[in-house]
C-alpha positions as a printed Julia matrix, in Angstrom:
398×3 Matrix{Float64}:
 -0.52   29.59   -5.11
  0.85   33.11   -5.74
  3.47   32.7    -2.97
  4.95   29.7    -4.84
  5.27   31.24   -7.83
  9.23   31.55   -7.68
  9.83   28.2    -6.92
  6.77   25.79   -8.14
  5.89   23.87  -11.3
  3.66   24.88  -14.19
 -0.18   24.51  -12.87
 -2.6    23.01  -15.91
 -3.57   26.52  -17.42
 -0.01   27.46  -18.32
  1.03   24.04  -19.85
  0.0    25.18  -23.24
  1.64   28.67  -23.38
  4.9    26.88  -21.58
  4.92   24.11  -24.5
  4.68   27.2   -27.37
  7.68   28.93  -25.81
  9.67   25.54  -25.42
  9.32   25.12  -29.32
 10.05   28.13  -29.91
 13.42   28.41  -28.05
 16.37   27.83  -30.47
 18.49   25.94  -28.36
 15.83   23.46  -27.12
 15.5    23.18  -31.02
 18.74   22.11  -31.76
 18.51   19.4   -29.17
 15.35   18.32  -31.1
 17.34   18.68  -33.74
 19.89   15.65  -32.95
 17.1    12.94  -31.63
 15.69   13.1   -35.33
 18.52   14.79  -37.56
 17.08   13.65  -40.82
 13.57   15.25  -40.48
 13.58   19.29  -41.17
 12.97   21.36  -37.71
  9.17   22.14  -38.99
  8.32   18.8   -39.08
 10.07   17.73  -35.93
  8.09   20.68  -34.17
  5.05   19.71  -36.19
  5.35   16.41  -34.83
  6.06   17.62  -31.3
  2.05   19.38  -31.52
  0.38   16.73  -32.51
  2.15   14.27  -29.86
  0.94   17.3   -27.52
 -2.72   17.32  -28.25
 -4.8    15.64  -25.33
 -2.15   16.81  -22.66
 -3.57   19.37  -20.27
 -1.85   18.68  -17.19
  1.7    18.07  -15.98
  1.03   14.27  -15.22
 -0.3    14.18  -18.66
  3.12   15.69  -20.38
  4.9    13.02  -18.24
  2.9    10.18  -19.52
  2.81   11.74  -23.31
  6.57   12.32  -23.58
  8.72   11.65  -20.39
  7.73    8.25  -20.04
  8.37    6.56  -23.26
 11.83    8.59  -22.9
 12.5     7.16  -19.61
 11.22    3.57  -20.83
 13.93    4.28  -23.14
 16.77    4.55  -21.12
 15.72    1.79  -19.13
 16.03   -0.3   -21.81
 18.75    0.64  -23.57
 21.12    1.44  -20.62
 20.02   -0.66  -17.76
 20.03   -4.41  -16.86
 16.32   -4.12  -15.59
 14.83   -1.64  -12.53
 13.14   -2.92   -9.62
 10.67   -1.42   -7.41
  9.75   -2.66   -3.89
  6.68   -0.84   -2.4
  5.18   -3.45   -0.11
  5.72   -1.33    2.72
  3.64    0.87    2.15
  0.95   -1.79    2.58
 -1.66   -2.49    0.19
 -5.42   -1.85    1.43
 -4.9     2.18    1.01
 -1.33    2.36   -0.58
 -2.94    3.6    -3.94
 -4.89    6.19   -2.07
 -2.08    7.76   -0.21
  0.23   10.79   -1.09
  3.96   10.4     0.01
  6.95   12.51    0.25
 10.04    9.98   -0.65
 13.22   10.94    0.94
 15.91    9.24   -0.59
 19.08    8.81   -0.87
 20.81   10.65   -4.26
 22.82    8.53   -7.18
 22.15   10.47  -10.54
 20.73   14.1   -11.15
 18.36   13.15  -13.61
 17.37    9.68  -13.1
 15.92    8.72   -9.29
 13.34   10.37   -9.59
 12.51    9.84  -13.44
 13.02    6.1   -12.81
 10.42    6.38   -9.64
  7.81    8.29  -11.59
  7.86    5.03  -14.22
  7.82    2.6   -11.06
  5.1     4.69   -9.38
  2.57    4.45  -12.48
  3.22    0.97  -13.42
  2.96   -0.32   -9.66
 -0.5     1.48   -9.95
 -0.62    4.59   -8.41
 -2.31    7.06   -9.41
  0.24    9.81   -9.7
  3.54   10.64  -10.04
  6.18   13.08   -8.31
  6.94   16.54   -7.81
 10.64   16.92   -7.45
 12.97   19.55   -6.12
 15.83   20.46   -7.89
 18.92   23.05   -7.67
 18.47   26.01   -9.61
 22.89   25.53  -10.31
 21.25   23.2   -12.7
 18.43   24.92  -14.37
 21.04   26.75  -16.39
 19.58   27.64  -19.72
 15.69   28.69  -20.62
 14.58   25.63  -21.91
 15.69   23.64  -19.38
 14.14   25.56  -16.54
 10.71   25.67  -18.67
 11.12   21.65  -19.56
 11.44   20.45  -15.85
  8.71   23.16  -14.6
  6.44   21.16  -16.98
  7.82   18.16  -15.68
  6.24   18.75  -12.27
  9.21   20.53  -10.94
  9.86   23.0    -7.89
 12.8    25.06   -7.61
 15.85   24.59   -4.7
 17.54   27.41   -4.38
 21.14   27.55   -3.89
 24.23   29.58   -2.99
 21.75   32.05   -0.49
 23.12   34.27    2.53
 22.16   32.74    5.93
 18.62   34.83    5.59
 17.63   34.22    2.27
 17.97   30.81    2.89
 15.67   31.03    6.22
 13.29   32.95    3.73
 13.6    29.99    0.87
 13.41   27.0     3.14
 10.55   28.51    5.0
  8.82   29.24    1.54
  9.9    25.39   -0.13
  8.65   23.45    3.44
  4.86   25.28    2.67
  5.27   24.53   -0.73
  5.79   20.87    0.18
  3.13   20.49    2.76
  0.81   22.24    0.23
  1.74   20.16   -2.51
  0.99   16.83   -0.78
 -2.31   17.99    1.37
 -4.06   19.92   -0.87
 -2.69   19.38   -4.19
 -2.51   15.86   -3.36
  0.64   15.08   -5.29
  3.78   12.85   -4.21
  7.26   14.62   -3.45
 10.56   12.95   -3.8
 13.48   15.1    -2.75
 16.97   14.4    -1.89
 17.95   13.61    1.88
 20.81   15.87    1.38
 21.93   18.93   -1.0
 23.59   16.8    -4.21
 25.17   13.58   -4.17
 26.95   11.97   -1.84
 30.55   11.61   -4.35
 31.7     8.74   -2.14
 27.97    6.98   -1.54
 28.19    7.05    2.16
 24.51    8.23    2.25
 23.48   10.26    5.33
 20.58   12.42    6.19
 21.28   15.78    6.99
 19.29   17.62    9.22
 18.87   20.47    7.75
 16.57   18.85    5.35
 14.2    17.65    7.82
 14.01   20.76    9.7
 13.26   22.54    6.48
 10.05   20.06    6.19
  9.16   20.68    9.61
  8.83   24.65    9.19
  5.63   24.88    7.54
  2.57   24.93   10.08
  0.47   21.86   10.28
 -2.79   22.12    8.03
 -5.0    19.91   10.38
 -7.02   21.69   12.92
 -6.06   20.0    15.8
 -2.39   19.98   15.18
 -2.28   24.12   14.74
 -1.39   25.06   17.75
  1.36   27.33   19.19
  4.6    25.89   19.26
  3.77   22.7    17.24
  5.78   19.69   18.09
  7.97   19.12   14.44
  6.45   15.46   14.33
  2.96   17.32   13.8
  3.94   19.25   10.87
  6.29   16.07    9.5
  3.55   14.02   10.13
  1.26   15.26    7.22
  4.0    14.61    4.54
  3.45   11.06    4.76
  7.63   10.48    4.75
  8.9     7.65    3.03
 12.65    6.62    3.67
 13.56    5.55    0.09
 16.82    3.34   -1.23
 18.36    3.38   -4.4
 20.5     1.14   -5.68
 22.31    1.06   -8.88
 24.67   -1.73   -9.62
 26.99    0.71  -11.41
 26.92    4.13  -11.37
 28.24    5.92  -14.71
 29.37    8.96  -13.33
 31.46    7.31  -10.41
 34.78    8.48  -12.06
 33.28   11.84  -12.9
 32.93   12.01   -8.77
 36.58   10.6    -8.41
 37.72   13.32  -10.68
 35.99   15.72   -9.02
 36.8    14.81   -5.41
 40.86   15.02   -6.69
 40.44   18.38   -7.73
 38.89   19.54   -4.71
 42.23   17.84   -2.88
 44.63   19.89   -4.85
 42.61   22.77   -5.07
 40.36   23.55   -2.21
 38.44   26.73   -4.41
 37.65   24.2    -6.99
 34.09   24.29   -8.43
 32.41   23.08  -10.91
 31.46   24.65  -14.04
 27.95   24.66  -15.47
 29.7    22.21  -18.3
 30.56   20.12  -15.77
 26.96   19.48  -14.31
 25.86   19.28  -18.32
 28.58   16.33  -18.18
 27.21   15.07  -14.96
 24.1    15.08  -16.39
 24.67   13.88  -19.78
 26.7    10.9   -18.36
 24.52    9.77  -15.82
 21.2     9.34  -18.4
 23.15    7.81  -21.27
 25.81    5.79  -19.28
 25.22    1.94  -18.42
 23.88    1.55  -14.93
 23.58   -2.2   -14.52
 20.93   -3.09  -12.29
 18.88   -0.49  -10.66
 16.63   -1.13   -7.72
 14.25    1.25   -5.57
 12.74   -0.11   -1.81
 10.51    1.79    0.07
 10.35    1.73    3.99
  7.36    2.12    6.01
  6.46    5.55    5.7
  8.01    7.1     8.85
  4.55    7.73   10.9
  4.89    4.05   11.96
  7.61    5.04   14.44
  7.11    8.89   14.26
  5.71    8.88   18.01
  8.7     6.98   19.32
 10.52   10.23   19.05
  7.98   12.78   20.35
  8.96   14.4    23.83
 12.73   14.35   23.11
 14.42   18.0    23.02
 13.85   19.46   19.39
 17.62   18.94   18.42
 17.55   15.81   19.98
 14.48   14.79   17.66
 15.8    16.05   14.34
 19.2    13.79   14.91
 17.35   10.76   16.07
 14.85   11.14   12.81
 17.93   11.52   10.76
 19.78    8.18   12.4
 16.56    6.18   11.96
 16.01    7.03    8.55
 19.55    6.49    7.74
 19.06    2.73    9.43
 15.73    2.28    7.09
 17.85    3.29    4.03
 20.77    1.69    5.04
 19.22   -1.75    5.88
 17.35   -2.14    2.25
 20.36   -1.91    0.21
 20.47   -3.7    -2.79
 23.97   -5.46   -2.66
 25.78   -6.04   -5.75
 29.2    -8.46   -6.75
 31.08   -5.25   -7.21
 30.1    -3.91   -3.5
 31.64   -6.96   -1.7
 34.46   -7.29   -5.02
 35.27   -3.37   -3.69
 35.43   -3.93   -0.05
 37.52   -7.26   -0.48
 39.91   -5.02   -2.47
 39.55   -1.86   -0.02
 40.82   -4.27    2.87
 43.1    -6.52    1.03
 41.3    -9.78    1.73
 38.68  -11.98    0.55
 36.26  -11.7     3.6
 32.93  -11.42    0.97
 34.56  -13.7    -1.8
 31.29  -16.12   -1.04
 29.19  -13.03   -2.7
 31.02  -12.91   -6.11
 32.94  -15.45   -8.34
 36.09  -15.23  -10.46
 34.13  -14.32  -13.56
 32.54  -11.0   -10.83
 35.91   -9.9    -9.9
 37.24  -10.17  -13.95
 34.43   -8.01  -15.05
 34.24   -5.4   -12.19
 38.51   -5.19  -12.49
 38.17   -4.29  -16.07
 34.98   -2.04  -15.94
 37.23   -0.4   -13.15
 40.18    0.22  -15.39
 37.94    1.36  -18.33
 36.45    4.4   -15.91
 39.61    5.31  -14.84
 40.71    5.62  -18.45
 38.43    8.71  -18.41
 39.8    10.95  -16.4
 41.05   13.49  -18.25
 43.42   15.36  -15.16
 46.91   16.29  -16.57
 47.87   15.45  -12.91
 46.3    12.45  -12.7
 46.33   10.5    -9.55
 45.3     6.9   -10.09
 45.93    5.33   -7.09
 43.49    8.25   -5.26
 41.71    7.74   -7.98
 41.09    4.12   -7.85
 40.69    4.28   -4.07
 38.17    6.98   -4.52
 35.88    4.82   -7.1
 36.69    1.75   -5.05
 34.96    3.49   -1.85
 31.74    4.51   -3.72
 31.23    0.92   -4.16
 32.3     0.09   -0.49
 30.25    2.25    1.5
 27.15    1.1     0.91
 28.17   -2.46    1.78
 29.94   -1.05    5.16
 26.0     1.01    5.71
 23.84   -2.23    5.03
 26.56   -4.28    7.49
 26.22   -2.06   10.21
 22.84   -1.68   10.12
 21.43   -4.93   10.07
 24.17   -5.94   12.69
 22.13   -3.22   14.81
 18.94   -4.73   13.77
């Protein structure tokens, strides 16, 4: 475990002293502060141990505090989430450890959302997540998603420390799900895709394939990369959310980059991204798992290493692209995208009434002084679009 250190969650032993130093952080304080501003901070932190006593593990923090959060939000800013794991089969589904490769909608939320779907479908754990240290930006929130079963992705590396960190993440990942025996979910690219055309880079599944098998008879020299993959259990996963609350935030940020190639984005922005995306209305949310990707893994064996990694990417992009859940406002986009009414059979007037005006109302965010509707609309228009052009050309493969 000492090699992880820079990059993995809290283990069980340091929950306690991690929880002490989270109270006792004055900005994660304030932020206490505002969920309860009528109690006095000693009674909100007094509160916050006795809610604490029991929990000696990550999984139990999740359950104690993340989960009734996360309930929360489901609630309150969703039209209902649905999860789909029947292909994972169901005589040893509950047994099995997965790493879920998915495709990325909201910072926070995909794989908060899963972790709920995961324990209330029955199994018996959640997820350990990667995430960018560009958004671990203060103390508190670095030592909150460590106890939140958490590893570290680092960004922003020269070409060698980032041989170094993906070597270091891939045996971090094949550790966590052989011998740990936890579940991974991790993003099949770095961020999110601003215009939802969701493709698997490579990169990411080389990274997973640079760790050394653990099995015996797989250690040999010069390991195929389907016997290391083959141990994470991969699970293509697609996410679906009707609406996505931070699509003009995207829009917004995909103009400045137009005008201003050296644009990036400040750490307010990702607070934004971050903020918006939890608290915004998402409309219906839906999560489908493919068989795990040693069903087919063998198919691919014997082909030229760079001709396996592309292949592996294409057919995971078919498995996510074919599960799609379609919405009104995906065929309502397209129609509008191509100036016809080739999908009107998948929406009604009333559809096309309510997606035109919750259109209008996010482009009445954008704050640019030059502000470009027309890109703008275009932009947020696509984002509902591509995944309806992904899920057409798949299953017309199929």
């Amino acid at each position: 475990m000492n090699d992880f250190d820079e990059i993995r969650p809290y283990e069980a032993h340091e929950m306690q002293q991690a929880f002490d130093d989270l109270l006792a952080d004055r900005q994660f304080q304030h932020i206490l502060k505002g969920f309860a501003p009528w109690l006095p901070k000693s009674v909100a932190i007094g509160l916050m141990r006795l809610m604490y006593r029991g929990v000696k593990t990550p999984l139990d923090f999740q359950l104690r505090f993340m989960k009734p959060i996360v309930k929360h939000i489901m609630r309150r800013h969703t039209d209902g989430c649905r999860f789909d794991d029947s292909s994972l089969g169901r005589s040893n589904a509950r047994d099995e450890r997965y790493t879920f490769v998915s495709n990325h909608r909201d910072i926070v939320l995909d794989s908060a959302f899963l972790d709920v779907m995961l324990v209330e479908a029955g199994h018996p754990t959640t997820v350990e997540i990667g995430i960018g240290d560009n958004l671990l930006i203060y103390p508190w929130i670095r030592r909150l998603v460590r106890m939140n079963k958490a590893f570290t992705v680092r960004r922003g590396l020269t070409p060698k420390e980032m041989l170094r960190s993906s070597q270091i993440m891939s045996d971090y990942i094949h550790y966590a799900v052989t011998q740990k025996r936890e579940n991974i979910w991790i993003a099949q690219r770095e961020g999110r895709a601003k215009d939802s055309d969701d493709r698997t880079q490579v990169a990411v599944l080389k990274m997973l394939a640079m760790a050394t098998p653990a099995a015996p008879q797989d250690r040999t020299a010069g390991s195929a990369p389907a016997d290391s993959l083959r141990e994470l259990n991969i699970v293509p996963l697609t996410i679906s959310y009707e609406y996505d609350p931070c699509d003009y935030l995207k829009a917004q940020e995909l103009q400045q980059k137009r005008d201003n190639p050296a644009f990036k984005k400040t750490r307010q922005d990702d607070l934004d991204n971050m903020r918006t995306g939890i608290f915004g209305y998402k409309g219906r949310v839906a999560y489908h798992c493919a068989a795990p990707v040693n069903t087919w893994l063998a198919d691919l064996e014997g082909l030229p290493r760079a001709e396996f990694f592309t292949q592996m990417a294409q057919r995971m992009d078919h498995e996510l692209h074919s599960h799609y859940t379609l919405y009104p406002c995906n065929y309502i986009a397209l129609d509008l995208l191509q100036t016809d009414r080739a999908h009107s059979s998948h929406y009604t007037a009333a559809d096309e009434q309510r997606f035109t005006r919750y259109l209008d109302a996010q482009l009445a965010k954008v704050t640019l002084a030059e502000k470009d509707e027309p890109f703008l609309r275009q932009t947020i228009l696509t984002m509902y679009a591509n995944p309806l052009r992904n899920y057409l050309a798949a299953t017309s493969q199929s």
